[in-house]
DRENMI-112998 format. One record per residue (C-alpha): x negated, y negated, z. Coordinates in nm, 3 decimals. Example, Ala and Ser with C-alpha at 12.3 -4.5 7.8 and 13.67 -1.06 7.14 Angstrom:
BEGIN
-1.230, 0.450, 0.780
-1.367, 0.106, 0.714
# end
This chain:
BEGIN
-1.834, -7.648, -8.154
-2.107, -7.848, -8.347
-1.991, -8.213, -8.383
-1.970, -8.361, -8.755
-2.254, -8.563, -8.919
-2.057, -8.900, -8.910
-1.918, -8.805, -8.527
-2.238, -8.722, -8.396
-2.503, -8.914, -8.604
-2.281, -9.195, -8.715
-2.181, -9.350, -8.414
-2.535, -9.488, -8.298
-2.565, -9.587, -8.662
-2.266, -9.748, -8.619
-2.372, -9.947, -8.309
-2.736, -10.018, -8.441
-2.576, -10.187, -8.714
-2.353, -10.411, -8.532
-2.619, -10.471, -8.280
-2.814, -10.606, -8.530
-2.529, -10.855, -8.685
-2.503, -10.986, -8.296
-2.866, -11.048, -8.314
-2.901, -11.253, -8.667
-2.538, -11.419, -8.557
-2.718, -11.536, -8.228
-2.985, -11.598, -8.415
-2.862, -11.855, -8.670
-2.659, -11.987, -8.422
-2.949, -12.105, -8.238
-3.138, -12.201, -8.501
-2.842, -12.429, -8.611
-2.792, -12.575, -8.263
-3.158, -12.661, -8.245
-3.139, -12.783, -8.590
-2.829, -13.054, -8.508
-3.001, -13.120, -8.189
-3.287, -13.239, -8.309
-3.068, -13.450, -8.592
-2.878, -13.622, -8.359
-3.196, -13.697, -8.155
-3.314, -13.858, -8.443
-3.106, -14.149, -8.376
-3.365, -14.233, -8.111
-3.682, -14.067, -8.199
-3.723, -13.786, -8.012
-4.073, -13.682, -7.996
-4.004, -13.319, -7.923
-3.678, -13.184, -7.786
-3.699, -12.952, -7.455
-4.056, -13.152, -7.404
-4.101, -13.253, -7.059
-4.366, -13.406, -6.903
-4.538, -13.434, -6.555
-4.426, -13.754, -6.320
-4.042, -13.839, -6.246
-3.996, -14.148, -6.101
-3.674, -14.269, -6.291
-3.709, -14.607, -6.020
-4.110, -14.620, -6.073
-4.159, -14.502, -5.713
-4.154, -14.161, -5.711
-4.506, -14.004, -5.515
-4.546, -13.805, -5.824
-4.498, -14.103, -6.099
-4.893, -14.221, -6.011
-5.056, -14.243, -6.308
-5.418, -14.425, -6.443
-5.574, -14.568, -6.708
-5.864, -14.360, -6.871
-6.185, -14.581, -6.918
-6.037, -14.901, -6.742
-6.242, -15.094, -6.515
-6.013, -15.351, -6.322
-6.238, -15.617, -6.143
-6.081, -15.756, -5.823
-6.149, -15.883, -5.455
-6.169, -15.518, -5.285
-5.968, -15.421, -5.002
-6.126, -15.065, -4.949
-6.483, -15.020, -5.049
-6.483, -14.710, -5.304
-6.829, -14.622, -5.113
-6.661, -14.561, -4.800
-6.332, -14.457, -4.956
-6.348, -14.138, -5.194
-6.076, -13.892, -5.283
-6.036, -13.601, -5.494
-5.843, -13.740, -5.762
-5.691, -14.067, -5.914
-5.343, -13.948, -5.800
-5.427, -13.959, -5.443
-5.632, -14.294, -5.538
-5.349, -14.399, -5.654
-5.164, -14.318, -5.386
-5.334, -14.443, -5.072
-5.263, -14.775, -5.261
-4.899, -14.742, -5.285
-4.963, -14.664, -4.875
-5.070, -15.057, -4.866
-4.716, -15.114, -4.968
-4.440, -15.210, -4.719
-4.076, -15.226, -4.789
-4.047, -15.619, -4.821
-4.257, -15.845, -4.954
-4.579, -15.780, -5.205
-4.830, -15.508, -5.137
-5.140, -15.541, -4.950
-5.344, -15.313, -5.239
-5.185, -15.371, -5.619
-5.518, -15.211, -5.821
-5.690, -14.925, -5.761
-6.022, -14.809, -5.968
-6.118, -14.432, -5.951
-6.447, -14.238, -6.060
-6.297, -13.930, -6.187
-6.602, -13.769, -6.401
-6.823, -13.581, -6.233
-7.110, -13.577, -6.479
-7.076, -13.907, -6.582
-7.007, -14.050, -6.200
-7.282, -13.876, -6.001
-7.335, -13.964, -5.697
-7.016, -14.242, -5.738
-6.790, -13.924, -5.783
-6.474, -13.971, -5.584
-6.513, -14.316, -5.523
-6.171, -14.511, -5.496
-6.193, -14.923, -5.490
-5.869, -15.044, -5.361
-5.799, -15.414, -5.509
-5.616, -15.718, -5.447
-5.551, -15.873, -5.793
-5.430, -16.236, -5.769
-5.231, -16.216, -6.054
-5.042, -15.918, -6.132
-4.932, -16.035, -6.457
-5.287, -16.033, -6.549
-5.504, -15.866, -6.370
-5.866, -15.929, -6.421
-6.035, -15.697, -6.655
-6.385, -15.607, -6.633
-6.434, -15.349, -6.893
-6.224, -15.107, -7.120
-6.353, -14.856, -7.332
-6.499, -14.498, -7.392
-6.823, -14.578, -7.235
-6.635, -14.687, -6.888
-6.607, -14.423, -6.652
-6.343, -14.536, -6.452
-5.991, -14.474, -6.434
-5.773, -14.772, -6.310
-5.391, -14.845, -6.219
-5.179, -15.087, -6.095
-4.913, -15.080, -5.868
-4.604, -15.316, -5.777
-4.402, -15.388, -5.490
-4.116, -15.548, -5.384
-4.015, -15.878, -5.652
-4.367, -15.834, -5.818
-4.363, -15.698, -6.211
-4.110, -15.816, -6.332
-4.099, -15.975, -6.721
-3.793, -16.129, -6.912
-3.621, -16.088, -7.200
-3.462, -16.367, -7.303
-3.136, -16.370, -7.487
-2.891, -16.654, -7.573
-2.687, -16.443, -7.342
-2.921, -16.442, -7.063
-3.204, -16.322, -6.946
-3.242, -15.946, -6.887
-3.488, -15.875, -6.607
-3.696, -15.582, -6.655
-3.904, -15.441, -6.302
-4.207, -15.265, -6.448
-4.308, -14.926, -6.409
-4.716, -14.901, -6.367
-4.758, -14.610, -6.196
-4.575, -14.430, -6.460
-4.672, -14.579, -6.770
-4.987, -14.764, -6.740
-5.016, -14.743, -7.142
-4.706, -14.883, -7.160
-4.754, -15.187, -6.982
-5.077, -15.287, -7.080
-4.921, -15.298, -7.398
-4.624, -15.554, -7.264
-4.874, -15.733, -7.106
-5.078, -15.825, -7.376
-4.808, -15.931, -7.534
-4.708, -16.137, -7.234
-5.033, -16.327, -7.250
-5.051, -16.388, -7.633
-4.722, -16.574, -7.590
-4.611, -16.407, -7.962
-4.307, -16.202, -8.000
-4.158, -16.362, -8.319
-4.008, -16.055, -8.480
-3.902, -15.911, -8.125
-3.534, -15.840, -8.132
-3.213, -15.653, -8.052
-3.028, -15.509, -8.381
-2.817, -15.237, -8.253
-2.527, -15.228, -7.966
-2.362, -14.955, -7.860
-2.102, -14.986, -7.563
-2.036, -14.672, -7.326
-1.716, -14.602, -7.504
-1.485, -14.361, -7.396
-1.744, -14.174, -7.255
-1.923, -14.330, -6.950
-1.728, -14.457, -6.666
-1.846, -14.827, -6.551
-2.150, -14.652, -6.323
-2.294, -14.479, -6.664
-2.150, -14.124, -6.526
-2.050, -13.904, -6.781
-1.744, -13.772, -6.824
-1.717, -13.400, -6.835
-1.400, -13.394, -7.049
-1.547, -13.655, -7.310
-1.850, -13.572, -7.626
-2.218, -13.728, -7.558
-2.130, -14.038, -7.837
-2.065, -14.183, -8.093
-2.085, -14.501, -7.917
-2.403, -14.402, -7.754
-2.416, -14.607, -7.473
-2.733, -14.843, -7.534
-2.871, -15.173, -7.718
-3.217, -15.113, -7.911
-3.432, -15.348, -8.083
-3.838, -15.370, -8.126
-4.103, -15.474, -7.915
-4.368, -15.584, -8.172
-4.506, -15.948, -8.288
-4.525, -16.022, -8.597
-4.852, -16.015, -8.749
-5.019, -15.816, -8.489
-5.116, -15.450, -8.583
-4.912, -15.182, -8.364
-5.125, -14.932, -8.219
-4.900, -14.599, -8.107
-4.843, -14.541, -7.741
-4.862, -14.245, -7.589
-4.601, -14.074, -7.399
-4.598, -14.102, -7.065
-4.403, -14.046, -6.789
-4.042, -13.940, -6.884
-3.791, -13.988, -6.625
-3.450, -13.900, -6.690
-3.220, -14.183, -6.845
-3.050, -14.385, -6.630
-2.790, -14.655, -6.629
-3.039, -14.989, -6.713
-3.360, -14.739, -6.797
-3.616, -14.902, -7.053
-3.782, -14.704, -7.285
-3.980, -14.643, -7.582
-3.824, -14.435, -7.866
-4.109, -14.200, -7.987
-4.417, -14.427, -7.962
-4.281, -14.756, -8.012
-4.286, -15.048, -8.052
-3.882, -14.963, -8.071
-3.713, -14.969, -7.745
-3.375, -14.881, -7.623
-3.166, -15.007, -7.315
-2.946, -14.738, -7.178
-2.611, -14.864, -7.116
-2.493, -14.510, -6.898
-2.748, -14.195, -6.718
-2.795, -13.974, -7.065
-2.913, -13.673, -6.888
-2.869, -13.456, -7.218
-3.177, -13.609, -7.316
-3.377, -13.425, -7.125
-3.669, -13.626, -7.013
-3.815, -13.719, -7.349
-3.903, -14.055, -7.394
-4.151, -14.304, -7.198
-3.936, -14.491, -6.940
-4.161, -14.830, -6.856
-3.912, -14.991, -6.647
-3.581, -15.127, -6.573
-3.282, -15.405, -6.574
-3.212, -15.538, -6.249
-2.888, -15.438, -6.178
-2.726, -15.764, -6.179
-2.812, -15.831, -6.536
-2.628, -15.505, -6.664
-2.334, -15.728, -6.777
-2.541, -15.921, -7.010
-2.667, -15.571, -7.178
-2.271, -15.473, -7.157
-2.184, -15.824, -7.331
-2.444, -15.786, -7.611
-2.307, -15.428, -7.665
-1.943, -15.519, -7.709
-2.071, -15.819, -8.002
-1.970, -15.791, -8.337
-2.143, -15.484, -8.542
-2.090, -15.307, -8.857
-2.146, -14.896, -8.912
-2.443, -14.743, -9.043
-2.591, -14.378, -9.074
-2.926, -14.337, -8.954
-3.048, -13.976, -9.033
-2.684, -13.843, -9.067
-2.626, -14.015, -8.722
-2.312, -14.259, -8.729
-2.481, -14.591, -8.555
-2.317, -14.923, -8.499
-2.597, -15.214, -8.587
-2.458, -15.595, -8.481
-2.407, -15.807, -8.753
-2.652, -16.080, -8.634
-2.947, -15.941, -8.421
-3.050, -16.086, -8.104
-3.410, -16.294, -8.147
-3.567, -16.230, -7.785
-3.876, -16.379, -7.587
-4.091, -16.202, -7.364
-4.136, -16.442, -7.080
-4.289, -16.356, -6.687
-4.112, -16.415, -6.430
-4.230, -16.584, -6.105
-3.949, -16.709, -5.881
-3.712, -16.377, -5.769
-3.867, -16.411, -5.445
-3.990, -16.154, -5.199
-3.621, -15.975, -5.175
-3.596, -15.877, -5.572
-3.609, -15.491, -5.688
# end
């Protein structure tokens, strides 16, 4: 017996057409997911959500966070002789320098210069100059520009690195991160040595809530903020044009992290590990561990609420002035 039009040509119509409702339903709902993710990460600046880039390193020591300088020339007493010394690449450069490192005390090689071009180099292709800098606050510069054909990096060990940010709270220690954002802290420490960071400051404070146990694990029961778990403020002298950095490195947030929001010079402190952010910003160092409680202190001070791109945001009522400041006497057992 022949089947009925709507029996036997219905049905798949049927099933085409609520196939394709699933579809734009899935659709939208991605759409508006990606749309509400990128407005809450807004609230920071988020360069690109889902972007991740090359290099971990969330403690600056990871063998894969080993990153250079383009068209930096680092001058130097040499430890290795880049004649005698040549590699493939300025990772493994890079590298045999962080070998020179022991696990107390400073590092026999903190700069390494690399010829990376192998038009430009010639016969100097290869070569890798492994450098003692006196200073590793500031390291002696030789030449910087396009016309340079080297590729430098520094590298710190044990209780070397390390600037201040000075509060009326404290001091919050920050260990610097190199090897994973050499941009990043050439930037920091040229404004170390102009001694000028009137206009640097903290303006928002956000405690963990009920979100973040006291380690800055999340917990699975509770939402991803508001609070957010951070302090933020800006990294910029007043007076002195801002040139964007680049991004760099992006290790996952952690409990005490340091890092740029998009290209700076705005900065955030994260007050708990935010690993729903997904590797997207610069990390270009970290609070020592025993200052977290001066972070935790600023974040429970007085604030007021504000919406910053539809994103509820608690901004103190008095911001925190800061000075950048180096730091000289942790000794040979700090981070």
């Amino acid at each position: 017996m022949g089947r009925r039009p709507n029996e036997a040509g219905g049905r798949p119509l049927f099933w085409i057409l609520v196939a394709a409702v699933l579809i734009s339903c899935a659709l939208a709902y991605l759409g508006l997911s990606t749309a509400l993710r990128r407005q809450e990460s807004r609230f920071l600046g988020l360069p690109n959500d889902g972007l991740e880039l090359e290099g971990t390193g969330a403690g600056g020591g990871d063998e894969d966070c080993c990153r250079g300088q383009e068209h930096l020339e680092l001058w130097g007493p040499a430890v290795k002789w880049g004649a005698d010394h040549k590699f493939n690449s300025s990772r493994d450069c890079c590298r045999a320098c962080k070998a020179m490192c022991g696990s107390v005390g400073p590092c026999l090689c903190n700069s390494w210069v690399f010829c990376g071009d192998r038009e430009r180099c010639g016969e100097r292709f290869g070569e890798c100059w492994l450098k003692k800098q006196e200073d590793v606050l500031l390291p002696a510069l030789h030449d910087l520009g396009e016309k340079v054909i080297w590729t430098s990096g520094l590298i710190y060990g044990i209780g070397e690195g390390i600037v201040g940010l000075e509060t009326d709270y404290g001091t919050l220690h920050i260990k610097l991160f190199p090897d994973c954002a050499p941009h990043s802290i050439t930037y920091i420490l040229e404004l170390l040595r102009s001694h000028r960071c009137a206009g640097c400051q903290i303006y928002r404070a956000e405690s963990r809530g009920p979100s973040w146990d006291p380690k800055g694990d999340h917990l699975s029961y509770a939402s991803f903020g508001p609070p957010y778990a951070l302090v933020q403020g800006t990294l910029e002298a007043e007076g002195v044009q801002f040139k964007k950095l680049p991004l760099e490195a992006c290790s996952t947030i952690k409990r005490g992290s340091v890092a740029w929001i998009d290209s700076g010079p705005e900065f955030f402190i994260s007050l708990a590990n935010h690993d729903e952010w997904r590797r997207a910003y610069t990390v270009f160092g970290a609070i020592l561990p025993e200052d977290m409680e001066i972070a935790e202190k600023i974040a429970g001070l007085q604030t007021r609420s504000d919406v910053w791109n539809n994103i509820d945001v608690l901004v103190l009522e008095k911001p925190i002035y800061l000075k950048l400041k180096r730091i000289t006497n942790l000794g040979a057992n700090g981070p």
